[in-house]
C-alpha positions as CSV (number, residue, x, y, z in Angstrom):
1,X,75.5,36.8,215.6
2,X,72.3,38.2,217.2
3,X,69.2,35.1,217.0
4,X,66.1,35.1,218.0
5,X,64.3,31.8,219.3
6,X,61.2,30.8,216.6
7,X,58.8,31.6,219.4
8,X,59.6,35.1,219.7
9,X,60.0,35.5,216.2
10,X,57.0,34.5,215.1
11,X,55.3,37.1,218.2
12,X,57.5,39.9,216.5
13,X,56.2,38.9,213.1
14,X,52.9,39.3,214.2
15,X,53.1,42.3,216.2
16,X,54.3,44.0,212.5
17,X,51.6,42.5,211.1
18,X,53.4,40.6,208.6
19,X,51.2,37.6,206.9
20,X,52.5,33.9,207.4
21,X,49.4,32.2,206.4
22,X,46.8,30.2,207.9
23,X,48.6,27.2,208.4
24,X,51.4,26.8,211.2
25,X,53.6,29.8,211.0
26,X,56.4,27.6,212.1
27,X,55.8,25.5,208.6
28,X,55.8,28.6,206.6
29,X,59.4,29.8,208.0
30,X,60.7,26.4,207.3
31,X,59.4,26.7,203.4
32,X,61.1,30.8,203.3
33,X,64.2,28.7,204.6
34,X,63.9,25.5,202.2
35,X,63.7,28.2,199.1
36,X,66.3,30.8,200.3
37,X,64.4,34.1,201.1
38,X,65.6,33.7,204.6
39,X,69.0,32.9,206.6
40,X,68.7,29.0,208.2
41,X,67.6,28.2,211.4
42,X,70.2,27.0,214.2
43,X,69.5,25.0,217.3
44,X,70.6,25.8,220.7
45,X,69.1,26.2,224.1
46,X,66.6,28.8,225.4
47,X,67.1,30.6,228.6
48,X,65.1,27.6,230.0
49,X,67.6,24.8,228.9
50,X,65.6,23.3,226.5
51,X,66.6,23.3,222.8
52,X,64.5,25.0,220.1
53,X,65.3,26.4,216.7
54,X,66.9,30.0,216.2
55,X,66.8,32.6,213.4
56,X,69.6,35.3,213.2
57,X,67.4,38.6,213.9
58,X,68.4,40.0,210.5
59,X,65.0,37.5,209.6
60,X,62.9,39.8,210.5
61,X,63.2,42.2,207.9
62,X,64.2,39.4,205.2
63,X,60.3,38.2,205.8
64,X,59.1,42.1,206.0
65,X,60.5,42.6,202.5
66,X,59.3,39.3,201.2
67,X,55.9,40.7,202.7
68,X,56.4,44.1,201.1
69,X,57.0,42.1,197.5
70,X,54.3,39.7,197.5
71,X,52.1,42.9,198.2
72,X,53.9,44.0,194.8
73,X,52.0,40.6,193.7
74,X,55.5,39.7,192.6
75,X,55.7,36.2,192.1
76,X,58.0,33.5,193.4
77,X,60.2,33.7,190.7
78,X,60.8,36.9,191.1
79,X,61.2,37.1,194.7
80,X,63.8,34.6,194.6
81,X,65.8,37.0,192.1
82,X,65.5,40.3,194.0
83,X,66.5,38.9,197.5
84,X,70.0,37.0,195.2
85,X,70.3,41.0,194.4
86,X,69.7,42.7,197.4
87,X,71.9,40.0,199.0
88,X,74.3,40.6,196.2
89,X,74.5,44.2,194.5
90,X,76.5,44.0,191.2
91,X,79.6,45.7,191.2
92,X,79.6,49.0,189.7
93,X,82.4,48.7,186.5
94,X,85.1,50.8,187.2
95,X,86.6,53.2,184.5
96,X,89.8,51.4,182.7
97,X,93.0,54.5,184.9
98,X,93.8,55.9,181.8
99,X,90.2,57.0,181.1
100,X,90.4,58.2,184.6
101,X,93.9,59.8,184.2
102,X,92.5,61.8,181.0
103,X,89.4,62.7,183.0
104,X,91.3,64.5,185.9
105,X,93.8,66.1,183.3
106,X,90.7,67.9,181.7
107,X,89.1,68.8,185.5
108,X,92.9,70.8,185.8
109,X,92.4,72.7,182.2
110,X,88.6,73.3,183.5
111,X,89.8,74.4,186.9
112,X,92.6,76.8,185.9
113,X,90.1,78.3,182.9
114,X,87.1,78.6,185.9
115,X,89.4,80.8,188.0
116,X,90.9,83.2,185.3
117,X,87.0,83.6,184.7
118,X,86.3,84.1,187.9
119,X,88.7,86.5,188.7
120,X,88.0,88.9,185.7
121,X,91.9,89.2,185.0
122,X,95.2,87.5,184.6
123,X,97.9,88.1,187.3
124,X,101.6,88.2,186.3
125,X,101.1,86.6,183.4
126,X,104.5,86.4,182.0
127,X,106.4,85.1,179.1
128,X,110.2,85.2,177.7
129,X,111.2,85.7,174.3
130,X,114.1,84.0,173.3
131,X,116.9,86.0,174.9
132,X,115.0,85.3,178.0
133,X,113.8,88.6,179.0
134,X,111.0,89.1,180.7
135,X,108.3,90.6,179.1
136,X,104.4,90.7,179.4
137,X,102.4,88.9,176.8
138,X,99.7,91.4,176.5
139,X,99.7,94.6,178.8
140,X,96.4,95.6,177.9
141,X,95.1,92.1,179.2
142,X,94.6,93.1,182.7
143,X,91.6,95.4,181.2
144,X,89.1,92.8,180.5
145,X,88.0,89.7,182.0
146,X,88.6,86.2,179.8
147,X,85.8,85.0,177.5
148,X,85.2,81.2,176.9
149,X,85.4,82.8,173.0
150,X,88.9,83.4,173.6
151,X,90.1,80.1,173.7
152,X,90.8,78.4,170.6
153,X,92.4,75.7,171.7
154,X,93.6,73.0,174.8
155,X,96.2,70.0,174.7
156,X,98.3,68.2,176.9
157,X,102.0,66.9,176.4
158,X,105.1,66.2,178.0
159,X,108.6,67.3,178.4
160,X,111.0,64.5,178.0
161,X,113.1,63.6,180.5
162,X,116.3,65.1,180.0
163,X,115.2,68.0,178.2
164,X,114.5,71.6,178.1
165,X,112.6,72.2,175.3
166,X,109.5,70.7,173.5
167,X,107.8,72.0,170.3
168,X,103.7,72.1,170.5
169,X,102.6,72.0,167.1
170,X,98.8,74.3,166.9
171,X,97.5,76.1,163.9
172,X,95.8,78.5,165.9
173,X,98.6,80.4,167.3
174,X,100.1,83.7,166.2
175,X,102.5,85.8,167.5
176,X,100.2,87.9,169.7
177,X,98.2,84.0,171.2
178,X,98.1,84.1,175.1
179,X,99.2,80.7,175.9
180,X,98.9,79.3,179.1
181,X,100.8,76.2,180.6
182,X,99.8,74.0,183.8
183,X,102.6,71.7,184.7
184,X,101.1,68.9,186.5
185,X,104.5,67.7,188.2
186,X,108.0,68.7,189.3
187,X,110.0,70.5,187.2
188,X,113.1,69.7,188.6
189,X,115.7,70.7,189.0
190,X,114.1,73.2,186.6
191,X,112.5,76.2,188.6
192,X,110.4,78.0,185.9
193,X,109.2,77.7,182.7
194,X,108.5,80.0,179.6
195,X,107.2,79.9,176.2
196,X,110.4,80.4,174.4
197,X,108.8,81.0,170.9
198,X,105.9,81.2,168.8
199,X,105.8,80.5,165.4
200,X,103.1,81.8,163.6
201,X,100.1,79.6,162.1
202,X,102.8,76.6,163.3
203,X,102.8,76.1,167.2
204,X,105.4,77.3,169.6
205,X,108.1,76.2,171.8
206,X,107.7,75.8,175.9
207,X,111.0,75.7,177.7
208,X,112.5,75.2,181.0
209,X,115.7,76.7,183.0
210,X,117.3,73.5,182.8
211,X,116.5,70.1,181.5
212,X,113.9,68.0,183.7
213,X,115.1,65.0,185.2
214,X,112.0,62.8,184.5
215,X,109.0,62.9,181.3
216,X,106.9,66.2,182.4
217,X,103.3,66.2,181.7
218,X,101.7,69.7,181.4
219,X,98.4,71.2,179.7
220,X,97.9,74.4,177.4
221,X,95.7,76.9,176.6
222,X,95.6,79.2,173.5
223,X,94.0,82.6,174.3
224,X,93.2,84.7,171.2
């Protein structure tokens, strides 16, 4: 800790033009300390051996901002309350992590959406109908760049551990729906996945190669 004799202190204080009355500025630090708007004085010797009071140097600008609040013509009271704050600052409240776990799930939809924008086009975007050829969902797609009015509708599930196949139920979809999917894990020891089937006015089926060893989350999009 860094202290400064009362001496020198008070010659700093002064030199910054800070006001400690017209009585004995040694009286008024005392009353700053007796009422808590400043860090306590310690004893110890001087470079001269003898033994006179010390403040830690922080002091200085404790008393400049009691100087810059009484120039507010704040009063004691409320002094005493805005140095207990600035000394200490409420904690900001943290979100509860599954707020926070929904909130970066969205940023991914938001993300993927922003690039497809961006770019003007989908690339290789494929799907398999249930003989698991490989076909494009819409070849003319390519031709035009994504509109926000497209999508109809986002979600988020899970494939269950174990499994290979999970049924989204959505109103909006239609055979001829551009669906997108964003795994957010692993598939393994899947290696791709594929929307299997769409039912019409009902939802759709997203599958994988093989059944996923632990509960997959994922997002969608509906395109129409």
């Amino acid at each position: 800790m860094n202290l400064i004799n009362v001496k020198d202190l008070i010659i700093e204080l002064k030199k910054r033009n800070v006001d400690l009355g017209k009585g004995n500025p040694y009286n008024r630090l005392r009353y700053f300390t007796k009422i808590g708007w400043i860090d306590h004085m310690v004893r110890k010797k001087d470079s001269t051996g003898v033994v006179i009071g010390h403040f830690p140097v922080e002091v200085i600008e404790q008393i400049e901002y009691v100087e810059e609040l009484k120039k507010q013509n704040k009063s004691n009271e409320e002094i005493t309350k805005l140095i207990k704050i600035k000394k200490n600052p409420p904690l900001k409240k943290e979100s509860p992590y599954t707020d926070l776990k929904i909130f970066i799930s969205k940023i991914n939809i938001t993300h993927v959406l922003l690039i497809l924008i961006a770019c003007g086009s989908l690339f290789e975007l494929l799907n398999y109908n249930s003989r698991n050829e490989k076909v494009i969902i819409n070849p003319n797609l390519n031709q035009a760049p994504i509109s926000l009015t497209q999508i109809t509708e986002t979600g988020f599930n899970f494939v269950p551990s174990g499994k290979n196949r999970i049924f989204i139920n959505s109103r909006k979809v239609t055979k001829n729906s551009v669906i997108l999917v964003n795994f957010e894990g692993s598939i393994s020891p899947a290696t791709n996945y594929y929307i299997s089937e769409k039912v019409d006015n009902e939802g759709f089926f997203i599958s994988t190669n093989l059944p996923v060893n632990t509960d997959t989350k994922f997002s969608w999009v509906i395109l129409n």
